[in-house]
C-alpha positions in Angstrom: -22.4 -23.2 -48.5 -20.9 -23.2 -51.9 -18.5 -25.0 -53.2 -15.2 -23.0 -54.8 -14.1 -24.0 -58.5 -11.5 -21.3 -59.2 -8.8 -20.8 -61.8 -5.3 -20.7 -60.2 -5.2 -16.9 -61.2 -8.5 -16.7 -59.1 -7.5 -18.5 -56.0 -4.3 -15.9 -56.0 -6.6 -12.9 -56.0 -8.8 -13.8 -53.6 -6.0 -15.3 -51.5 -4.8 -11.8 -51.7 -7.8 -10.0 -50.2 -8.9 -12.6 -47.6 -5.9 -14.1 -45.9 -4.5 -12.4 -43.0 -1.2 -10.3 -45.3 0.8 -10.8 -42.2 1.1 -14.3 -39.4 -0.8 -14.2 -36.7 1.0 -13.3 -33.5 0.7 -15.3 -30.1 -1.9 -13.8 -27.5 -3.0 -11.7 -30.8 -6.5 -10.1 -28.9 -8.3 -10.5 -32.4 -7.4 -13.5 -33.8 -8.9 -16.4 -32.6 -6.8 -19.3 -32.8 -8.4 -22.8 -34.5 -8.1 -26.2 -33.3 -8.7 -29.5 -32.0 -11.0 -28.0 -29.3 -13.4 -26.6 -32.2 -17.0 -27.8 -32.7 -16.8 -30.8 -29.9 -19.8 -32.1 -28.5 -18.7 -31.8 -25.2 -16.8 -28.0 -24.2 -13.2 -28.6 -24.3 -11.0 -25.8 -23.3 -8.4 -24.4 -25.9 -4.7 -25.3 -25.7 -2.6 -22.6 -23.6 -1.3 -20.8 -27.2 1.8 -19.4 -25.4 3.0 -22.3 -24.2 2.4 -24.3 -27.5 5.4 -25.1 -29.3 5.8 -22.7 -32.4 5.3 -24.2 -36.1 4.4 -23.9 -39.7 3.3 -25.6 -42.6 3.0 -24.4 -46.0 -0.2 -24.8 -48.0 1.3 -24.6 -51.7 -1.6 -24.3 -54.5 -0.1 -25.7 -58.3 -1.5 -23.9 -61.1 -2.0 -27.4 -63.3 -3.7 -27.2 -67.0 -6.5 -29.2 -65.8 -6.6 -27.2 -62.5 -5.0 -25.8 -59.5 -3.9 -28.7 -57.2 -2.5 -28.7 -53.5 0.8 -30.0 -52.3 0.0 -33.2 -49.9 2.8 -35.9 -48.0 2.1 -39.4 -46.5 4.5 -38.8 -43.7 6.4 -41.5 -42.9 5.2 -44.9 -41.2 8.1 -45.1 -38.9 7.8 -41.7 -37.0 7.0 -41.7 -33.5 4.1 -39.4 -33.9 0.6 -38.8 -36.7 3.1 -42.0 -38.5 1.5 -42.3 -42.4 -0.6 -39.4 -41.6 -1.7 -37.3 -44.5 -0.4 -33.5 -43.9 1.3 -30.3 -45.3 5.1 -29.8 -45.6 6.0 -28.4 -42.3 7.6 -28.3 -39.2 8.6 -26.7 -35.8 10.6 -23.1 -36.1 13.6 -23.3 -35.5 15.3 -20.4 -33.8 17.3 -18.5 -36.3 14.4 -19.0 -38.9 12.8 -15.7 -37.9 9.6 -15.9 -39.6 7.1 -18.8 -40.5 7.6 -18.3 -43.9 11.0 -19.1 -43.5 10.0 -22.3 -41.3 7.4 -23.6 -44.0 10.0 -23.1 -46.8 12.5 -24.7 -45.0 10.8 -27.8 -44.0 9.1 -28.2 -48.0 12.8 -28.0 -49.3 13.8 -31.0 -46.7 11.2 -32.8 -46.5 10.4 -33.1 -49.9 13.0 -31.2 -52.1 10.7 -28.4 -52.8 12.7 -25.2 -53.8 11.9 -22.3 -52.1 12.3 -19.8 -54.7 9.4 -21.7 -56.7 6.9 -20.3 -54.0 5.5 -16.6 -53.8 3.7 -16.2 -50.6 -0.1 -15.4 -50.8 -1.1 -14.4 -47.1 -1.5 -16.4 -43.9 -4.5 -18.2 -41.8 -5.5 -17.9 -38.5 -3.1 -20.2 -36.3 -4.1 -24.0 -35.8 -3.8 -25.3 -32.3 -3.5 -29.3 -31.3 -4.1 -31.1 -28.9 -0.9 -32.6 -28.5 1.0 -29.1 -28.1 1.6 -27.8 -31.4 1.2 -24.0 -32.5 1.1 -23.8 -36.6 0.8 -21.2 -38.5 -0.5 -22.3 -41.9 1.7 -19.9 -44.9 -0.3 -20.6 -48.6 1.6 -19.9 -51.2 1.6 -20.4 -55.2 4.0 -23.0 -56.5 5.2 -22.2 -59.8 5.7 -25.4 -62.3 8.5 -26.8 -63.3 9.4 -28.5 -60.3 10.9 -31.6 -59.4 10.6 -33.4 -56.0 12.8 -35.0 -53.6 11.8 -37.1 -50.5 13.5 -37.2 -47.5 12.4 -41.0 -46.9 12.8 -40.5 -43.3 10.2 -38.3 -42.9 8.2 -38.6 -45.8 6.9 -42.0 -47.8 5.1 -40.0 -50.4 4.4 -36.4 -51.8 1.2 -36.1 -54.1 -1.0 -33.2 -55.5 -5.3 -32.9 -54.7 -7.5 -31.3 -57.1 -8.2 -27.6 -54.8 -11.8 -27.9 -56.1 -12.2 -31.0 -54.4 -11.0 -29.2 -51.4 -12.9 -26.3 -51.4 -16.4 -28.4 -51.9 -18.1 -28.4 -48.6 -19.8 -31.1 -49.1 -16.3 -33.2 -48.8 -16.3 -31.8 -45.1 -17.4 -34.5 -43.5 -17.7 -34.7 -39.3 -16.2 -37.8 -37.7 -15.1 -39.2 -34.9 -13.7 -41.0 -32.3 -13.0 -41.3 -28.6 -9.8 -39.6 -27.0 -9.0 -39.8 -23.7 -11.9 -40.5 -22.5 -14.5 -38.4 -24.9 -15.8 -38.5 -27.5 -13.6 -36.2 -30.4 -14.7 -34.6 -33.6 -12.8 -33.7 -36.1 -13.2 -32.8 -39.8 -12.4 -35.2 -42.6 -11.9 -35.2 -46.5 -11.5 -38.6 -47.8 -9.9 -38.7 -51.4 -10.0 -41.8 -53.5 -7.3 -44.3 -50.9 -6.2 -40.9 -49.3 -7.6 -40.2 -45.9 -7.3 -36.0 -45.2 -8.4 -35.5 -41.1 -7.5 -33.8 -38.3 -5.2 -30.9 -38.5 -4.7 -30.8 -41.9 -8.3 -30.8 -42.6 -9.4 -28.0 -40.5 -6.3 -26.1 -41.7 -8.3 -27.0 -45.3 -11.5 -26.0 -44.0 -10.4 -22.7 -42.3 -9.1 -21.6 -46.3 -12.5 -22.4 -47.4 -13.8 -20.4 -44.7 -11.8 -17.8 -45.3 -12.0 -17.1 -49.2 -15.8 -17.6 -49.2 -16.0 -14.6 -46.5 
């Protein structure tokens, strides 16, 4: 597998013709839903998608002179739940957002003061379901510079940009583990210098790579 080294004018393009143009719907009979329960050593049944609880995040690429980079937060060390995890700006829907584009700009603009009319939409990928109930759709979107950033300190400790050529490498896929109630649990993983990219985030990362290299 290849790794991808594109331009940020590149990425778009492809983006373009390779993402889903539309989100993927609940109990869609094509699309088959990613997750926790991907690629485990021992069978583990996927989460019941209609009863998962409806979110998005948004993957925002920044065309940057030495590179297009991707939008990453440390959430916050003193939530209840994935505390100092590495993720995407993102967040349940909320009822009267009406679309997950509207959910994933939303929760960028709160959680870290990302204006929404900075991002053009690219496409969508296939829904990510986790183990611990979530539905998200994943939006990715180009983030037009200037910006400035904002952090909501109780949900975030720190926003920060990763090289998307990093990213897209395969060969910074790693496979690791751990044991989860009871099992043994892999799960992809991207390491970056002190930052530590697993779990959800990653395989949302490693379903774009999938994706754009067809």
């Amino acid at each position: 597998m290849q790794a991808l080294d594109l331009t940020a004018e590149q990425f778009a393009e492809l983006a373009q013709r390779r993402l889903r143009p539309d989100p993927p719907q609940p109990g869609d009979v094509i699309a088959r839903p990613r997750g926790d329960h991907d690629h485990q050593p021992h069978p583990v049944p996927p989460p019941d998608e209609m009863a998962a609880v409806p979110a998005a995040v948004l993957i925002g690429i920044v065309p940057r002179p030495q590179g297009p980079t991707v939008i990453l937060t440390q959430r916050a060390a003193t939530l209840r739940s994935h505390s100092a995890q590495v993720a995407f700006p993102g967040g349940r829907v909320d009822a009267v957002d009406g679309s997950p584009v509207v959910t994933a700009l939303r929760e960028a603009e709160e959680e870290i003061g990302l204006p929404r009319e900075r991002v053009r939409t690219l496409g969508f990928l296939d829904a990510y379901l986790t183990g611990t109930g979530y539905r998200i759709v994943p939006v990715v979107g180009l983030v037009e510079p200037p910006f400035s950033l904002t952090l909501n300190a109780h949900e975030v400790d720190e926003a920060f940009e990763t090289p998307l050529s990093f990213l897209l490498d395969p060969a910074n896929h790693r496979r690791e583990g751990r044991e989860w109630k009871g099992l043994y649990r892999t799960y992809y993983a991207m390491p970056f210098g002190d930052r530590y990219i697993w779990g959800a985030t990653a395989g949302m990362i490693r379903n774009l790579y999938e994706r754009l290299s067809g």
